[in-house]
N, C-alpha and C positions, 0 to 999 in steps of 0.2 A: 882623783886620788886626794887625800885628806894630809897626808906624811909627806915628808919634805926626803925621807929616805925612798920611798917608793917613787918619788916625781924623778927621782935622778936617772942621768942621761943611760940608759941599758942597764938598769937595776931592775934586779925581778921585785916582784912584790912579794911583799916580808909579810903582810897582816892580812889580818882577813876582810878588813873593812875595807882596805882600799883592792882587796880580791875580789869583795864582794861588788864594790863600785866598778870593776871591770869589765866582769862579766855581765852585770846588767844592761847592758845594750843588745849583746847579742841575745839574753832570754827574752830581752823586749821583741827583736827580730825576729827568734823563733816562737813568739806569742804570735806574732805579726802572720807570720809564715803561716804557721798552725792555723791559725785563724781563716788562712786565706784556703788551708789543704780544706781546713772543712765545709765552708762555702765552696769549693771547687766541686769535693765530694757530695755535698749535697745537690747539687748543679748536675755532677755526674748520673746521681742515684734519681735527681728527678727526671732527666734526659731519659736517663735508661727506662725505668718505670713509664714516660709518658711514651716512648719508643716502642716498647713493647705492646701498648693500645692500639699505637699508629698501623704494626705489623698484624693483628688481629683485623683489626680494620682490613688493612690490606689485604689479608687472606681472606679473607670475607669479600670483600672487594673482587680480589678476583677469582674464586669459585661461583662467584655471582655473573661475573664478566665471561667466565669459561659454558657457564651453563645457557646465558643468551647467546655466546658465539655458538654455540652448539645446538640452540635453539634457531639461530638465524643459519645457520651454518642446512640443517634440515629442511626451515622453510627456501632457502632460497633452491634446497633440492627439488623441493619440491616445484615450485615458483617453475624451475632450469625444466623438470620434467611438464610442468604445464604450460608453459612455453614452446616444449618440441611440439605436446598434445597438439597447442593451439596451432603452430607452424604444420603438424599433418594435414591439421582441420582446415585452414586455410590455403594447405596444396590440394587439397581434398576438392573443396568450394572452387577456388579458381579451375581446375581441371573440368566440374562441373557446370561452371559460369564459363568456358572457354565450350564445353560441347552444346549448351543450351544457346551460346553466342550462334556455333554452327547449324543449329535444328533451326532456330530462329533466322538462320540468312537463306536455309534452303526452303523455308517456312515464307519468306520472304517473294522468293525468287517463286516458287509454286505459286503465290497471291500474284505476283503480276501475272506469271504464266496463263492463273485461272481469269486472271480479269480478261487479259488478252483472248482468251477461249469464252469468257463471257460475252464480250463484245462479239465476237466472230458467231456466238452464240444469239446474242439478241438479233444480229442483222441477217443471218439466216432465218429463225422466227421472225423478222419482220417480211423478210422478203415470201417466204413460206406462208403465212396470213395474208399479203397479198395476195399471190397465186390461191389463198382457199378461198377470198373472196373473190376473187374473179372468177374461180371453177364455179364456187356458190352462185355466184350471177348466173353463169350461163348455165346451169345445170336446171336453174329455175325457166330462166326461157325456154331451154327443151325441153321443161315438162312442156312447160304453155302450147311448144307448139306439136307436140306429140298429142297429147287432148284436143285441140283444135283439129287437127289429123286424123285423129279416132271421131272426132265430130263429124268432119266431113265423111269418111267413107263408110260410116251407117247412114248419111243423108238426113243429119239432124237439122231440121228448118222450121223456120215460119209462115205458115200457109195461111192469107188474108182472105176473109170468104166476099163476098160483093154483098152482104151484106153487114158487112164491119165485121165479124166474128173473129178473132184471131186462134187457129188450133194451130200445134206443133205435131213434126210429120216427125217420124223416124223408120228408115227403109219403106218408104212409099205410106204408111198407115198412120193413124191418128193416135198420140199418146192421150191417154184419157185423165180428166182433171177430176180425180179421184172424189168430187164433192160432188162432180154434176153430169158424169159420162158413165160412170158405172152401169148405169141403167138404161144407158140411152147405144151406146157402143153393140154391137155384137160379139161374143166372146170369142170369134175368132183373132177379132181386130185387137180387144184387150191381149190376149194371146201374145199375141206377136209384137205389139209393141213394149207390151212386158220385157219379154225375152231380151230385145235388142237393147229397149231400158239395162239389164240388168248386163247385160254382156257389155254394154257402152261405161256404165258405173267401175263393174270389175278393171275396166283397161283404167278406168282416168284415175282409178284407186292404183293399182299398179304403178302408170307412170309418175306417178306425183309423190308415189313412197306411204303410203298412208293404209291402216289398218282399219275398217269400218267397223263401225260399234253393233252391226247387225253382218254378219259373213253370209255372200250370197255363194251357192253353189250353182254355177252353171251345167248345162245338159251335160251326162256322160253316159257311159254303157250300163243300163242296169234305170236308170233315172234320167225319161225324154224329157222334162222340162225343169225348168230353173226351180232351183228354193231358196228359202232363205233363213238363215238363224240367228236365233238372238234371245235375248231373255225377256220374258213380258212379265206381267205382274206377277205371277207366281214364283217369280225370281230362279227358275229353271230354264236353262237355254230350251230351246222347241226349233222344230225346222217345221216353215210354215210353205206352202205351195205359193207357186204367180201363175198359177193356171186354174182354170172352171173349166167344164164341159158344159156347163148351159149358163141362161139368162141366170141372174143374180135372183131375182123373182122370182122364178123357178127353182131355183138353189136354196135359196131361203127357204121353200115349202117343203120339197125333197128331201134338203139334205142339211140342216140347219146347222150340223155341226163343218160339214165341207165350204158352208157360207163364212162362216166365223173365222176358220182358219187363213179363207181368202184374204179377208180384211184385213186379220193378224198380220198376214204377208204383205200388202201393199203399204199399210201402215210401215212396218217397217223399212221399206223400201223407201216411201215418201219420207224417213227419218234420217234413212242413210245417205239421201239426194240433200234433205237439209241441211247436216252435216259435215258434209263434204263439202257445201257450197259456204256453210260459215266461217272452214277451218280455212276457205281463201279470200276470207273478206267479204263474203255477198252474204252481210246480215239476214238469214232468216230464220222469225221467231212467233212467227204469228201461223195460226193454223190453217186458216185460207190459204196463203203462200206455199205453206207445205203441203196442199195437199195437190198444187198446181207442177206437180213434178217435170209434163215437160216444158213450163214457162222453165221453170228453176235450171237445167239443166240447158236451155238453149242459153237463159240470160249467163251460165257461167262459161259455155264455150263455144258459143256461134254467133250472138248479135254483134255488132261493129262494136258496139261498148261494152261490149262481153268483158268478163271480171280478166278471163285467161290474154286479151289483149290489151288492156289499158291498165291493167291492175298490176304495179310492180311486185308487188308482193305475192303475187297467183305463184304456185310452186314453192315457195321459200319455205315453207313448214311440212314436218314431214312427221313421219315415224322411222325412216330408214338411212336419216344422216345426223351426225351429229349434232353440225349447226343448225339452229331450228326446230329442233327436235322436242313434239307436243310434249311429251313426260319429262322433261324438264321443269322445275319450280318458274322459271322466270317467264314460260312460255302459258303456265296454267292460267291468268288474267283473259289469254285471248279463247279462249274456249269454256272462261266461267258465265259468259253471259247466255250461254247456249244452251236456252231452259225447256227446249220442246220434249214429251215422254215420248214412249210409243203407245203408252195405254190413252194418252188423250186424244192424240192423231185417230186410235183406232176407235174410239167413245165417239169420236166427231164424225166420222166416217159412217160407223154402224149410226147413230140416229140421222144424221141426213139420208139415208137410205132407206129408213125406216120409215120417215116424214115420207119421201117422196114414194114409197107403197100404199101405205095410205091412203094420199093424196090419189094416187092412181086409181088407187080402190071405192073410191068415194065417187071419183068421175064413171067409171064404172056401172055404178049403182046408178047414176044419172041418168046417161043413156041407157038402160035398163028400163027405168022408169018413164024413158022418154019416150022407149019400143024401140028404139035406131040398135044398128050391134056396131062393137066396139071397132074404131079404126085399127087397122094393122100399125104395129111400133115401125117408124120411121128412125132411120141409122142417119136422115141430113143428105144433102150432095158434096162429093169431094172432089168437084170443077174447081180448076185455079179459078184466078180472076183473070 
């Protein structure tokens, strides 16, 4: 205040200047105020304004939030339903792994069972191939000594002349050595020791199990002497005779087709003696040998070194057992060396027969020439020694 009236103690103010000087404080404070409501308010206005950003935000914020809870919310439905799937699947598997556990323990238990029946299995086959080899043994010696048997009760032997000569006898008569007897024998004696030849053949073929590559048919009703069949060169089986009614030289002139067939016949016969004596070890391959049928047949079951007593293996090969058994691949080696025909047996036959007519015929014309007549054919003597 300016006046000395207005400063007094509880004096209003009288003027306007020291009214005006009054109130000026308080317009200063409410400048002050004002000042501070509009910074307040603009504080408010920018609060508000930036507040409402914040709530956008936020709404966004969480419709964002609502839409992955609901996306997470699905997958883990999903997740919770492939979870059960997999927990099926896996009672599923274990239920399946618990019965293939059980197949597998009775799968088990069958394998020892089978072993145990394997074993039980092998030592019966082991014991069971002992007992065939040991049947196989002796079944072989009884051929041996059934042959040896049939040897003896035809009276198959060696008969030594005093003059070294060695013939083979069968039931009392002389087998003829189909190279050098033919012509010299008498055809009753050919006859007969054919016969028993071929009936002694039949049995040792019999016991020994064995099939001959030439089939002899012994006498029956309808047919008094023995034949035999086989295939010869014309590769047609034939059934050939073991019997003549006359000398061979006579036959040959007569009857040259009933000479032919003879030969045919013994050929074969001397083929099926061959053969049979190879299939038991007694190599024979040469055609002299073969044609010495009854050397061949004493040497395979009468001499003391006879094939059927010294020869282990005499009987072990057969046609009529398993073990052993010729048509087997493993057994073919032992019968591939055995190269005699019947056509060359019989080509060898017929020209030594032929030489030795001839030869006859020649001598013949000698004594002719000489004016003496022909001696009478001599049969030999059949005195032991």
């Amino acid at each position: 205040m300016q006046c000395s009236i207005c400063e007094r103690h509880n004096s209003r103010i009288t003027c306007a200047t020291c009214a005006q000087s009054s109130v000026w404080p308080l317009r200063t404070e409410f400048l002050f105020k004002t000042t501070e409501r509009d910074v307040a308010s603009e504080k408010v206005q920018e609060y508000i304004e930036g507040q409402g950003g914040r709530m956008d935000a936020a709404v966004a914020r969480a419709e964002e939030l609502r839409v992955r809870l609901e996306r997470t919310r699905a997958e883990s439905a999903a997740m919770r339903e492939a979870l059960q799937a997999e927990g099926a699947r896996m009672e599923k598997l274990r239920a399946e792994n618990e019965e293939r556990r059980k197949k597998l323990d009775a799968r088990n238990a069958a394998t020892l069972n089978r072993d145990a029946q394997l074993e039980a299995m092998r030592a019966d086959i082991k014991r069971l191939n002992h007992k065939w080899r040991v049947l196989y043994q002796r079944t072989g010696e009884a051929r041996g000594f059934l042959c040896r048997e049939a040897a003896g009760l035809v009276n198959l032997r060696l008969k030594r002349r005093k003059s070294g000569k060695h013939e083979y006898m069968i039931a009392g008569v002389q087998i003829p050595n189909l190279l050098t007897d033919l012509n010299v024998l008498p055809p009753t004696t050919i006859n007969v020791a054919l016969e028993h030849l071929a009936h002694l053949l039949v049995l040792v073929a019999h016991y020994l199990g064995l099939k001959l590559p030439a089939e002899i048919q012994l006498p029956e009703q309808g047919r008094p002497f023995p034949t035999i069949r086989g295939v010869l060169s014309n590769r047609h089986v034939t059934s050939r005779p073991l019997r003549i009614d006359s000398a061979l030289s006579t036959l040959a002139q007569e009857n040259p087709s009933a000479h032919s067939k003879f030969i045919e016949g013994v050929s074969m016969l001397a083929w099926d003696i061959a053969w049979i004596c190879y299939s038991q070890s007694l190599l024979i391959n040469e055609l002299e040998d073969a044609c010495n049928i009854g050397y061949n047949m004493w040497k395979l079951l009468v001499a003391k070194d006879s094939t059927a007593a010294t020869n282990p293996s005499f009987g072990k090969t057969s046609h009529s057992t398993i073990h052993g058994n010729l048509t087997y691949a493993k057994y073919e080696p032992l019968m591939g060396g055995f190269k005699l025909r019947v056509s060359v047996v019989a080509d060898k036959i017929r020209s030594t027969l032929q030489g030795e007519t001839i030869v006859s015929g020649w001598d013949l014309v000698s004594d002719a020439d000489a004016g003496g007549a022909p001696p009478p054919p001599s049969c030999g003597s059949l005195g032991d020694d």
